[in-house]
N, C-alpha and C positions, 0 to 999 in steps of 0.2 A: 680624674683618676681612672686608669686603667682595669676591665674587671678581671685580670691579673693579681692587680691588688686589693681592689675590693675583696674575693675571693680570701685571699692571705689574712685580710684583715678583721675576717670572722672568727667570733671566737668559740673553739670546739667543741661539740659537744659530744659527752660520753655517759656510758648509764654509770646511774649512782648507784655505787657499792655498798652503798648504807642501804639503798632500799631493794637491792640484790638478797642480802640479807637479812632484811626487816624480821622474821619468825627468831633470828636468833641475837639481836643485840637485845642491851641489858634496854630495860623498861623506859629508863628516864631517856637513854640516846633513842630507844621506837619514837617514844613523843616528839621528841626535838625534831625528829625527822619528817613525821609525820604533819606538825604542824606548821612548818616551814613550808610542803611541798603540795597540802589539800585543797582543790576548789570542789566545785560542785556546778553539777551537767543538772536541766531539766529534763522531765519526759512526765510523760501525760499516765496518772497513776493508771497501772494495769497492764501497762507498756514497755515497762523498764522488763532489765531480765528476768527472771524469776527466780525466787531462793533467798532464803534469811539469811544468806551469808552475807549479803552485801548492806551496810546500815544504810538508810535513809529515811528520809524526813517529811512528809506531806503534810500540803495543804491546798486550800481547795479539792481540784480536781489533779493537782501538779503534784510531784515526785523527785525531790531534789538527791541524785545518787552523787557521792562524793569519789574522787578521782585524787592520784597522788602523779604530779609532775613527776617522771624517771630521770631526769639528765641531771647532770653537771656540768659546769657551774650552773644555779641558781639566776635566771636574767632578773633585774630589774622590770623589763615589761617583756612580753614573748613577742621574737621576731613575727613580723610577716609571712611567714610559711611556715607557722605552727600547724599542728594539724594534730587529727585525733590519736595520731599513733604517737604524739607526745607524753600521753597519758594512761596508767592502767587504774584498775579498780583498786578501792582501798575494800576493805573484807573485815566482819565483825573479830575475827583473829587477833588484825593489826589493832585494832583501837581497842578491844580487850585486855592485849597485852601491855599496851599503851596507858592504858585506866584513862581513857578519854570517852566522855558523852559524844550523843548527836549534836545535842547546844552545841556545845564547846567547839562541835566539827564543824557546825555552822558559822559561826560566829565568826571562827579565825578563816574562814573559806573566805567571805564575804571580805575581810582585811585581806588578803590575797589577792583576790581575785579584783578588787580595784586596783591594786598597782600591777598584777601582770598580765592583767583584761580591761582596762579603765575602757567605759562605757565610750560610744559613740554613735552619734545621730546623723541621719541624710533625708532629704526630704525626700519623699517617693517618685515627685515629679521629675525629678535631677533625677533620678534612673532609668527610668524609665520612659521620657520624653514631657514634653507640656501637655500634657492633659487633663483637661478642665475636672475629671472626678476625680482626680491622683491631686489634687492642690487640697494644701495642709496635713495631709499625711506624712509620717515621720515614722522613717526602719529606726527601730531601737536595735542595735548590737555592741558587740566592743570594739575595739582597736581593729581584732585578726579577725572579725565574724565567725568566730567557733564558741558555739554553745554561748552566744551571743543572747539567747531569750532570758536567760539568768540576770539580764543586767536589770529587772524590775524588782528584782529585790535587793538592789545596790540601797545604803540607805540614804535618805534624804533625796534620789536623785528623783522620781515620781512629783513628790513634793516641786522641785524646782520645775520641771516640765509641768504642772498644773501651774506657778503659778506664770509662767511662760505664755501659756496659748489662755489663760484667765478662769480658769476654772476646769471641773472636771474632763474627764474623756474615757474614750473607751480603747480597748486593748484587742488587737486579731494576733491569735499565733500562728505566724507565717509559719514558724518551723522553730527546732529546739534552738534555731541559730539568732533567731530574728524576732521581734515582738513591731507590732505594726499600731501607731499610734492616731486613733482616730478622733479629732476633738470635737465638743462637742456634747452636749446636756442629754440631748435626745437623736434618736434615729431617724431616717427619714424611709424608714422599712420596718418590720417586725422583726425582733430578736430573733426569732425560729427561720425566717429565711436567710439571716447573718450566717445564723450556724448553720445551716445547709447548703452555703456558698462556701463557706470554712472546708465542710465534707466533703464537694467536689474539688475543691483545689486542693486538696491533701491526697485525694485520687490520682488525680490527672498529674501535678505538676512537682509530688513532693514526692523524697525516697521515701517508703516507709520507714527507716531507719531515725528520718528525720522530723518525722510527724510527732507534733506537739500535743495538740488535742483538739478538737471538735467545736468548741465553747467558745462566745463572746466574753469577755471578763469589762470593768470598768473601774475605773481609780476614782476612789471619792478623797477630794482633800479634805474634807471636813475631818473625816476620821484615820486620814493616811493611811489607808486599805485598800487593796484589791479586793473586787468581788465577783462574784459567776453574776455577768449580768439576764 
């Protein structure tokens, strides 16, 4: 196929006039809109923007701000060259007027965001070349790797990745994009130098924009949890 027609054969995208709108439709079409079009970006609490306008959700040390897709049509999964300017903030306003929770923002985020971000894993070695300390590590992201570190609260999907590698592991956050899967009971380092290898590569090699947080985390499947390890 000629990219002539590949080109042709995309289908257009234009901003949604409902959410053009959103301060002035009636309450039950806010909802409908709203919950058709919400996921949710992490950021390392303290980090995110500042101001009570915006709802969100922590836990741990993390910071889930919720996002409303702008375009039309609605895709089934988002193309390959999504990007952040696909998305604006959703604002205490919208889900007020809405009569919608954080649960509720949650909850339908997470059904969203699996079918227009379904998770996806590459071993670190495959990226980076064969190197002996890069074997058994696993990038968690999605499809488009955007706000890809979200994908550790997909449900059930932790659960399958423990019982994959046999048991528990630990979690580095590469970046809001990326969660980096180390398996594994125990360290072969102290937790305190983890996280202060975390602090120079969030220096050196990450935007600030896209710094996650500081902290080792680890999934225990016993109790299907992350925790601050």
């Amino acid at each position: 196929m000629s990219e002539q027609q590949n080109t042709s054969d995309k289908v257009p995208r234009i901003p949604s006039k409902a959410l053009q709108h959103l301060e002035t439709l009636e309450p039950s079409r806010a909802r409908e809109e709203i919950l058709a079009r919400v996921v949710f970006r992490l950021a390392g609490t303290g980090k995110e923007a500042p101001g009570i306008a915006f709802p969100r959700l922590e836990t741990l040390n993390l910071t889930a701000l919720f996002l409303l897709y702008q375009w039309d049509p609605i895709p089934a999964c988002l193309p390959a060259d999504a990007s952040e300017e696909d998305f604006v903030s959703l604002t205490m306003d919208h889900i007020g007027r809405a009569g919608l929770s954080i649960p509720e923002l949650f909850r339908q985020s997470l059904k969203n965001m699996i079918r227009l971000l379904p998770p996806r894993g590459e071993n670190l070695a495959g990226l980076v070349g064969e190197r002996e300390q890069d074997q058994g590590l696993l990038v968690l992201t999605n499809r488009v790797n955007l706000y890809g570190a979200a994908v550790v609260f997909y449900p059930g999907l932790l659960k399958s990745l423990a019982d994959a590698v046999g048991g528990s592991f630990y979690l580095i956050p590469s970046s809001v994009h990326e969660m980096i899967l180390l398996p594994g009971e125990s360290l072969l380092v102290p937790v305190a130098e983890v996280n202060e290898m975390i602090r120079d590569i969030n220096r050196a090699d990450v935007a600030p924009k896209d710094v996650l947080s500081e902290t080792l985390y680890r999934y225990d499947p016993e109790r299907d949890e992350i925790v601050i390890a």
